[in-house]
Backbone as JSON, one array per atom type, in Angstrom:
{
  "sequence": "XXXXXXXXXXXXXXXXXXXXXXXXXXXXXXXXXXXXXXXXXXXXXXXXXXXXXXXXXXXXXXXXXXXXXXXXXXXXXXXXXXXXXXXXXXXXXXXXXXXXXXXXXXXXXXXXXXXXXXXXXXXXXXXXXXXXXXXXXXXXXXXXXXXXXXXXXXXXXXXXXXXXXXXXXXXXXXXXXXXXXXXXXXXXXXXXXXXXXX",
  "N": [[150.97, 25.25, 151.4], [150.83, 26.99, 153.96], [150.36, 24.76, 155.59], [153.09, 24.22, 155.56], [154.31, 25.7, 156.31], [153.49, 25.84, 158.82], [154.03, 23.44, 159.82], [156.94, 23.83, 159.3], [157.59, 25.44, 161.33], [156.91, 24.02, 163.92], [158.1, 21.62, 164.02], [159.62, 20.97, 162.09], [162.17, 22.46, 162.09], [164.26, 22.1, 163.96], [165.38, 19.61, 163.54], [165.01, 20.16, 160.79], [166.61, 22.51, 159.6], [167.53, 23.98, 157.43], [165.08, 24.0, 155.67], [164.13, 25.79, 155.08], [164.54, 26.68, 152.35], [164.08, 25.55, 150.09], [160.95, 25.81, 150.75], [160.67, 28.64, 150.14], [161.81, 28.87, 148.11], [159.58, 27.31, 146.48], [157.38, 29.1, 146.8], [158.62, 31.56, 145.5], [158.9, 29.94, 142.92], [155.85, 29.74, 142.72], [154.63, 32.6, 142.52], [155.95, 33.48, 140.03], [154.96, 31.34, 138.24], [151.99, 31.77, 138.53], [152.55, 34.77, 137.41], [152.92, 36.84, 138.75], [154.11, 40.39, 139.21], [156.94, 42.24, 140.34], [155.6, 45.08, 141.23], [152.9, 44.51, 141.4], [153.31, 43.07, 143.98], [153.94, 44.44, 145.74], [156.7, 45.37, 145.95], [158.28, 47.55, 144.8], [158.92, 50.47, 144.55], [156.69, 52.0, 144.04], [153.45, 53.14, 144.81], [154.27, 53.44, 147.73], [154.5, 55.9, 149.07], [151.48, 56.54, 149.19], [150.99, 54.11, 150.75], [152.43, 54.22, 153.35], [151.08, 56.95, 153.68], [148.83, 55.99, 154.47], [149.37, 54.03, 156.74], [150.04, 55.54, 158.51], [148.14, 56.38, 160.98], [148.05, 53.95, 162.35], [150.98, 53.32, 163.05], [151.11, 55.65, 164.71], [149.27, 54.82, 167.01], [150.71, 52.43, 168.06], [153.01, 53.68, 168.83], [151.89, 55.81, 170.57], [150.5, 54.11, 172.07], [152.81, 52.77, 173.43], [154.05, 54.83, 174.89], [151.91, 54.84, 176.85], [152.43, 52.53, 178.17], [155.25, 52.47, 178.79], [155.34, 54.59, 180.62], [153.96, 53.85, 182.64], [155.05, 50.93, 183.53], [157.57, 51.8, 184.63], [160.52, 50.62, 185.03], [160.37, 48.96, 182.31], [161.32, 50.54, 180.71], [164.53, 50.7, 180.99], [165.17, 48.96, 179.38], [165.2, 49.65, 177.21], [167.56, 51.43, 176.86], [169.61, 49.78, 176.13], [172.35, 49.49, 173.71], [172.49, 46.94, 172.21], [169.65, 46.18, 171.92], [168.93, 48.1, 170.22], [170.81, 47.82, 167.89], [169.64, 45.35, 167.11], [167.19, 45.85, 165.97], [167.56, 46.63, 163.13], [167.84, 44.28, 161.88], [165.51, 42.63, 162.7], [163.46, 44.01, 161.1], [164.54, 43.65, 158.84], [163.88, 40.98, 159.53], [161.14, 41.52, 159.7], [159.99, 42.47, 157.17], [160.0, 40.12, 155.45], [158.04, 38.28, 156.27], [156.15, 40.02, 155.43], [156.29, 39.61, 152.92], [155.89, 37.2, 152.35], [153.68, 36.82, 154.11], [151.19, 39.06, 152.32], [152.16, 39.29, 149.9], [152.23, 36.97, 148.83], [150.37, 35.45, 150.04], [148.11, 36.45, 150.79], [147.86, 38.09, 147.98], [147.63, 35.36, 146.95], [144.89, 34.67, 148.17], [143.13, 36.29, 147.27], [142.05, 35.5, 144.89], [140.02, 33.6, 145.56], [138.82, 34.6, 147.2], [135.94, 36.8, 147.19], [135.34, 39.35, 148.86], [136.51, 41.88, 149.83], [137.33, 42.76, 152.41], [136.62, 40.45, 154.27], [138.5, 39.17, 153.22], [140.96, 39.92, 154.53], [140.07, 39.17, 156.97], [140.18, 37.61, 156.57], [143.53, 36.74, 155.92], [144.16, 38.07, 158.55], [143.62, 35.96, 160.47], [145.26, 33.93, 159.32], [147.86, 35.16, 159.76], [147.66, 35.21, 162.43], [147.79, 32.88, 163.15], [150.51, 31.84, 162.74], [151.86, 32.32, 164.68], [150.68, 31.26, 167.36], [151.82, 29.67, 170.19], [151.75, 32.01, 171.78], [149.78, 34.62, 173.56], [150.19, 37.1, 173.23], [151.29, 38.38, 171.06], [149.42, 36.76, 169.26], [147.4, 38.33, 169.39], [148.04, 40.99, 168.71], [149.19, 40.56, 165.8], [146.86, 39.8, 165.17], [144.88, 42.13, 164.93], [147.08, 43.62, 163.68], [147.61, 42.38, 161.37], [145.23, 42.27, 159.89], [144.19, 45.38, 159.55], [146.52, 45.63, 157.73], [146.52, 44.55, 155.56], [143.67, 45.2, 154.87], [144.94, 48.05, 153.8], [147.36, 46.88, 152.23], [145.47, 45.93, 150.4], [144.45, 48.28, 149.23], [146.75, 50.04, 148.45], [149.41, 48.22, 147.49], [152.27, 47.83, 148.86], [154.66, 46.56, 150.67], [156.92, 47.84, 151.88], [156.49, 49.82, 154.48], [154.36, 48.98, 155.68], [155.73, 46.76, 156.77], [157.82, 48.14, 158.01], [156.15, 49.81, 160.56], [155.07, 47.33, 161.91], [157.78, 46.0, 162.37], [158.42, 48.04, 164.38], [156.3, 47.94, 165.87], [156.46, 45.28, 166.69], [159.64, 45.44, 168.14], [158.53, 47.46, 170.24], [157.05, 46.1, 171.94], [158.64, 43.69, 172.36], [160.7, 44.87, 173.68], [159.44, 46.45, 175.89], [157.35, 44.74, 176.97], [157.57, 42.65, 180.14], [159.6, 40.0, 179.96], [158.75, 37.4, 181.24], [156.38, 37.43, 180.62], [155.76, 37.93, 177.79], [157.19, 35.91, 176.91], [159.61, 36.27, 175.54], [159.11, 36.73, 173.0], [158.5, 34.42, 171.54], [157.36, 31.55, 169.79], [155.56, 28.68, 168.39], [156.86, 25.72, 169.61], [158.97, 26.9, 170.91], [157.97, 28.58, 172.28], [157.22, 27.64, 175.02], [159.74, 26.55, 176.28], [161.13, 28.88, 176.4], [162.31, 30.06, 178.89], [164.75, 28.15, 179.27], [166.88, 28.79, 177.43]],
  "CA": [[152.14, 26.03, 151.78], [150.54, 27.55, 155.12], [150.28, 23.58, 156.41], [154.35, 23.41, 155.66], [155.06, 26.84, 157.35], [153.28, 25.51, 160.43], [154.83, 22.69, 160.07], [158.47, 24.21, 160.04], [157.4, 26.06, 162.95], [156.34, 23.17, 165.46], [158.48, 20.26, 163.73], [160.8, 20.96, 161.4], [163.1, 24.05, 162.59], [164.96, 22.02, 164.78], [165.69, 18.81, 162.7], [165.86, 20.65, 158.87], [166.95, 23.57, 159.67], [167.41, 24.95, 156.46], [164.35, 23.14, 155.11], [163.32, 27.04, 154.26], [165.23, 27.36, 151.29], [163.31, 25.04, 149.69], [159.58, 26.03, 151.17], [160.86, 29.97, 149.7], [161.78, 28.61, 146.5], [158.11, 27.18, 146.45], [157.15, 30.36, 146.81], [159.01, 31.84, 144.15], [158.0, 29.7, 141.53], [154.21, 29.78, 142.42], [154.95, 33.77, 142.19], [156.55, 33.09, 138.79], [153.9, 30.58, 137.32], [150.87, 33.07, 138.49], [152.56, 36.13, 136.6], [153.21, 37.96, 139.65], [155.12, 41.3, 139.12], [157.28, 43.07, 141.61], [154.69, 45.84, 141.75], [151.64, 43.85, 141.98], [153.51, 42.13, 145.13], [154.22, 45.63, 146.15], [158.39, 45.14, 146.3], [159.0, 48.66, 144.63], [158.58, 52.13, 145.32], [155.36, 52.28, 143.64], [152.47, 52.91, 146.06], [155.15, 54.09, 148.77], [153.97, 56.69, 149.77], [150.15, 55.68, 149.67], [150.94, 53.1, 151.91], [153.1, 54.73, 153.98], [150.46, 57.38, 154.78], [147.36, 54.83, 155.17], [149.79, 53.44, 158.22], [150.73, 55.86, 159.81], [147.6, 55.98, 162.03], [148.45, 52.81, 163.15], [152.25, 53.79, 163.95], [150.68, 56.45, 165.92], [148.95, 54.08, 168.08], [151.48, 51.93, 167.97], [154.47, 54.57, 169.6], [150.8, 56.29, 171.75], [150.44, 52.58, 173.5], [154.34, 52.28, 173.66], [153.9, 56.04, 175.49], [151.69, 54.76, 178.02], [153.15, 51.39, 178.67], [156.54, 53.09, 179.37], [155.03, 55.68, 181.92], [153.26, 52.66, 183.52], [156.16, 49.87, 183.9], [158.9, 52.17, 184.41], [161.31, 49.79, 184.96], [160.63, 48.17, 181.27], [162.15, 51.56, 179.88], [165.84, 50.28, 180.86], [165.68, 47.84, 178.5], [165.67, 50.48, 175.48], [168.55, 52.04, 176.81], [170.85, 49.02, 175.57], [172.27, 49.26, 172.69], [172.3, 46.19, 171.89], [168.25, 45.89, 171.71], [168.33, 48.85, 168.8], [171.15, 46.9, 166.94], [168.95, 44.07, 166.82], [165.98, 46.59, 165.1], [167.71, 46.6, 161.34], [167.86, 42.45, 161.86], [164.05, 42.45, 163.15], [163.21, 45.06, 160.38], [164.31, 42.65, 157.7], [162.33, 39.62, 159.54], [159.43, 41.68, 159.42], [160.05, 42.69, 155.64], [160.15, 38.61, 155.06], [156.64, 38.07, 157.06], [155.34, 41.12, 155.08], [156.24, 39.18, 151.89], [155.1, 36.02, 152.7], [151.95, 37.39, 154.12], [150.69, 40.03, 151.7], [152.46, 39.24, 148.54], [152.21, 35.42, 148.51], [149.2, 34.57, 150.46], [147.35, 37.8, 150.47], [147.52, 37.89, 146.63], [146.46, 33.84, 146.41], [142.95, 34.52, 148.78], [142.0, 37.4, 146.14], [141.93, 34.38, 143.49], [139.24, 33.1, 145.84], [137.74, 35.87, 148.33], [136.0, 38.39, 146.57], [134.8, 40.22, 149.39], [137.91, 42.45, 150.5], [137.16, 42.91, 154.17], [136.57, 38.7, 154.61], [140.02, 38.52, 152.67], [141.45, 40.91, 155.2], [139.73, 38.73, 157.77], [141.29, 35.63, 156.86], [145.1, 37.35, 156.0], [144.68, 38.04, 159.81], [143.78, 34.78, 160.65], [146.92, 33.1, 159.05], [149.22, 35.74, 160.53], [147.79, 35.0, 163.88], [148.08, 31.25, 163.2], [151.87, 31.41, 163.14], [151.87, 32.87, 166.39], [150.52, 30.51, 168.39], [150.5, 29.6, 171.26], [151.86, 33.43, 172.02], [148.64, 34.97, 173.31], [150.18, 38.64, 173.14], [151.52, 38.32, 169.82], [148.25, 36.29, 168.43], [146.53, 39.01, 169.39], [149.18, 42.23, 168.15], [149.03, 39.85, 164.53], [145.86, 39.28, 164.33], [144.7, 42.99, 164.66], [148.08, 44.02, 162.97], [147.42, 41.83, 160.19], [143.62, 42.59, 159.22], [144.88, 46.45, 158.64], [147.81, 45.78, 156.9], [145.77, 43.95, 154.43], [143.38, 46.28, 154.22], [145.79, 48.53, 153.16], [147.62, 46.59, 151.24], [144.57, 45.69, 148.93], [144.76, 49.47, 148.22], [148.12, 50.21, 148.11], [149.83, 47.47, 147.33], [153.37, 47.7, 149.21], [155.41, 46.04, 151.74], [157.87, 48.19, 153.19], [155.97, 50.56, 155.23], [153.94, 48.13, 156.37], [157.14, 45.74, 157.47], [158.8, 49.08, 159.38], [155.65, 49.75, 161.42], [155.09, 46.05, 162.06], [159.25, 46.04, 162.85], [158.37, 49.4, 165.71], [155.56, 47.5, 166.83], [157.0, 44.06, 167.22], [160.37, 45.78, 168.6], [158.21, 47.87, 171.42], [156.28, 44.89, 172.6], [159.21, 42.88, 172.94], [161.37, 45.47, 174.45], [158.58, 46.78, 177.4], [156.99, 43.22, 177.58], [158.56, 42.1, 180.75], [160.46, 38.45, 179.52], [158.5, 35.83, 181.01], [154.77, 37.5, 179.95], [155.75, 37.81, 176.31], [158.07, 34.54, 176.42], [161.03, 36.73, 174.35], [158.83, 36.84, 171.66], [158.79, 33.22, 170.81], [155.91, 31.39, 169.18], [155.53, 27.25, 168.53], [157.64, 24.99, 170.83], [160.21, 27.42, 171.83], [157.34, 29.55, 173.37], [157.15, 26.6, 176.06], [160.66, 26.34, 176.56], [161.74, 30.02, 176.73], [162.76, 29.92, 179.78], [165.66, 27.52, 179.38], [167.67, 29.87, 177.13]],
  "C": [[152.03, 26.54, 153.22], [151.15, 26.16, 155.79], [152.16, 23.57, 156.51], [155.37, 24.61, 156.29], [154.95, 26.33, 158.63], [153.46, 24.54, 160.86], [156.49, 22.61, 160.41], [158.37, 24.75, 161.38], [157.46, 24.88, 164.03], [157.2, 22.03, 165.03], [159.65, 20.07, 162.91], [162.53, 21.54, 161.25], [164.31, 23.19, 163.18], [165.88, 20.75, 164.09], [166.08, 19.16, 161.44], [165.61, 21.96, 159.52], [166.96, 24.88, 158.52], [166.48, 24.34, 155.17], [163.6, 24.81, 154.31], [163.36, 27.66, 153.09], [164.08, 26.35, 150.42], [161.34, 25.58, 149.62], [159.74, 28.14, 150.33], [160.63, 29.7, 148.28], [160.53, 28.08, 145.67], [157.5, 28.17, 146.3], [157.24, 31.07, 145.52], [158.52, 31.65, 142.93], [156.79, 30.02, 141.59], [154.27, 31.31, 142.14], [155.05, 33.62, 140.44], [155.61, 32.45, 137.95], [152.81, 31.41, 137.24], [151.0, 34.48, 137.5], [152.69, 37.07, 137.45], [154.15, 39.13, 139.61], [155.59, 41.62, 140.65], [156.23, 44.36, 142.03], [153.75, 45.4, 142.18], [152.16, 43.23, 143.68], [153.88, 43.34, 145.81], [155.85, 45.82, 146.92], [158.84, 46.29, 145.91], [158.33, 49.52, 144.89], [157.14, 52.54, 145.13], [153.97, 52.13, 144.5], [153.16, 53.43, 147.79], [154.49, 54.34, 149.61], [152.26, 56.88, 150.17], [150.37, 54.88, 151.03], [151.89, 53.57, 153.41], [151.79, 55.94, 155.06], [149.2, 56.79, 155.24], [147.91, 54.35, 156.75], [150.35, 53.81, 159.24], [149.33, 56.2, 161.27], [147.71, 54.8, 163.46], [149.84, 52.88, 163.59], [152.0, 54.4, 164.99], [150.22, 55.79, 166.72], [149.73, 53.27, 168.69], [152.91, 52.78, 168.89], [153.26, 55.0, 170.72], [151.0, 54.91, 172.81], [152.07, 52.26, 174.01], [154.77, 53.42, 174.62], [154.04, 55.06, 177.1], [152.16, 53.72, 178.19], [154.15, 51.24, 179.26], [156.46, 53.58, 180.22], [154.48, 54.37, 183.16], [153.96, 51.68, 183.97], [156.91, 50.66, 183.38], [160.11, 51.34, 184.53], [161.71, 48.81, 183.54], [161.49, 49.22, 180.27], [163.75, 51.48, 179.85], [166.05, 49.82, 179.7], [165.98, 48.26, 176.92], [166.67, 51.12, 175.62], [170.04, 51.23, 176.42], [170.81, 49.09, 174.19], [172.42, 47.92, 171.23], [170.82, 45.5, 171.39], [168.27, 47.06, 170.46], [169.46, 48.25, 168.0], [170.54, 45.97, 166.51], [167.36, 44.8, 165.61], [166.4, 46.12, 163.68], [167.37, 44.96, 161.5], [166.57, 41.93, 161.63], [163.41, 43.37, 161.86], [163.3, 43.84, 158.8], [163.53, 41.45, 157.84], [160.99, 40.08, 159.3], [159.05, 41.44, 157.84], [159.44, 41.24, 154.96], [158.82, 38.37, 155.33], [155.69, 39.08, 156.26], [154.93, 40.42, 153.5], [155.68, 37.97, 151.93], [153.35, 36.22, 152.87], [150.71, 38.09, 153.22], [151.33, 39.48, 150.27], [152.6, 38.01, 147.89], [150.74, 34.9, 149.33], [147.97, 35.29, 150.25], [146.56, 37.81, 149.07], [146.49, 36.56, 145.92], [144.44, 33.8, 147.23], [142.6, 35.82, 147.88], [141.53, 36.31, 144.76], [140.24, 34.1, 144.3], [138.43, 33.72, 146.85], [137.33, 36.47, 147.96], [135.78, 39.47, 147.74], [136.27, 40.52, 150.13], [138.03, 42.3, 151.97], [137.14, 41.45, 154.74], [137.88, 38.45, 154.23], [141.01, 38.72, 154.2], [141.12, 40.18, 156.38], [140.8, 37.63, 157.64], [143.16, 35.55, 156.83], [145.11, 37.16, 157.29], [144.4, 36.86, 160.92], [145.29, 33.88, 160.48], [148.13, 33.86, 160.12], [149.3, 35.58, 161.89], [148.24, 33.94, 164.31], [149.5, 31.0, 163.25], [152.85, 31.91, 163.97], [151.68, 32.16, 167.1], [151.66, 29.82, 168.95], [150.48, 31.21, 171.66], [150.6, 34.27, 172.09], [148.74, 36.6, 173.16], [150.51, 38.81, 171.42], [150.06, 38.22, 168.61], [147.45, 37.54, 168.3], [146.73, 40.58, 168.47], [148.75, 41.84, 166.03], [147.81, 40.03, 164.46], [144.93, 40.92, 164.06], [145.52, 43.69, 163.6], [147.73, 43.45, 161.3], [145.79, 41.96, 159.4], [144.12, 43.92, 158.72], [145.55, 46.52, 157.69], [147.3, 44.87, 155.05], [144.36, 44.52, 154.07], [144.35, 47.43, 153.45], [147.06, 48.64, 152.36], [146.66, 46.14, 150.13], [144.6, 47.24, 148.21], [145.38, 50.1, 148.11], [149.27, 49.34, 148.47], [151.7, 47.9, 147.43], [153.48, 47.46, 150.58], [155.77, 46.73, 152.93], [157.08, 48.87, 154.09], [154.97, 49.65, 155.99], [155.47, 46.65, 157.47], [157.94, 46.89, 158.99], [157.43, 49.13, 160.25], [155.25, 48.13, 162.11], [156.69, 45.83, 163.24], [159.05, 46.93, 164.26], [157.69, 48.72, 166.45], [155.84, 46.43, 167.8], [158.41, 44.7, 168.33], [159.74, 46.1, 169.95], [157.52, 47.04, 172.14], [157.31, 43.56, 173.73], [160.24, 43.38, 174.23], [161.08, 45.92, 175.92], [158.05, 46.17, 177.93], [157.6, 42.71, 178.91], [158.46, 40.28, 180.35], [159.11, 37.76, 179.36], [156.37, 36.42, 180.99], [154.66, 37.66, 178.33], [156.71, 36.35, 176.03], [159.46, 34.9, 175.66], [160.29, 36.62, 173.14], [158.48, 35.6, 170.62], [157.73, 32.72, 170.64], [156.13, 29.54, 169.16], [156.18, 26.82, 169.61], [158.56, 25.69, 171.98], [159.59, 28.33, 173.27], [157.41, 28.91, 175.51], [158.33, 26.83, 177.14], [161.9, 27.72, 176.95], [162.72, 30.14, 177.62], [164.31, 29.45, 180.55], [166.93, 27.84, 178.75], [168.33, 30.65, 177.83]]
}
């Protein structure tokens, strides 16, 4: 399933477009055949607030580095004054949500079948999440720290959202104070290349 994500990414996106409905519904069932509940995948309220306050350290760093980055390239602070870049937040807020589920409640869940050691799991979660980043070396790097935490703390409080909104703040302030052509717009496989031409 990883091989046919990173395959939509670099090969498929542009030709099957909606080849994802399919690669989801994969998903689904293997969810479904395993016995996966909505809590265990951490989709309801349960664990909330656990998880909520395990991450907010990392928000805090997360808005702290978004501090100084702002004071430092004043000029990238315009770019939050459109409102068109915080309309785009709820949009980005649900892609994260999607990446949160994918990540943690479908892949996350399948390396506990076969990782026992939590912290190596947590290693390799942030492996994958970095892997569908590439070539993006600001991103790879945002993911691959982003994603070792978030899987620590989803092994012990098993929920999404709060992890998806700080993820959503983080990704948002990166892309927003990034100037363009050192984050690429955010873009990852082929398009990262081609940014430019947009």
């Amino acid at each position: 399933m990883y091989a046919a994500v990173l395959l939509y990414i670099w090969r498929w996106q542009e030709t099957y477009t909606f080849l994802w409905f399919p690669l989801l519904a994969a998903v689904l069932l293997s969810q479904w055949f395993y016995g996966d509940t909505l809590e265990g995948m951490g989709l309801t309220g349960r664990e909330f607030k656990p998880c909520a306050r395990a991450s907010f350290p990392l928000f805090a760093v997360v808005i702290g580095g978004a501090a100084v980055c702002a004071a430092w390239v004043h000029e990238s602070t315009s770019r939050l004054g459109s409102p068109l870049v915080w309309l785009s937040f709820g949009g980005y807020l649900l892609w994260c949500s999607f990446q949160q589920f994918l990540t943690q409640s479908y892949f996350h869940r399948r390396l506990m079948r076969v990782i026992e050691s939590p912290h190596l799991r947590s290693l390799a979660v942030a492996m994958l999440f970095a892997g569908v980043h590439i070539p993006n070396p600001i991103l790879m790097a945002a993911t691959f720290f982003g994603g070792f935490i978030f899987a620590e703390i989803f092994f012990r409080r098993p929920n999404i959202w709060p992890l998806a909104f700080v993820q959503a703040v983080a990704g948002f302030l990166i892309g927003a104070l990034s100037p363009p052509a050192l984050i690429h717009s955010m873009r990852v496989g082929p398009g990262y290349f081609f940014f430019h031409l947009h």
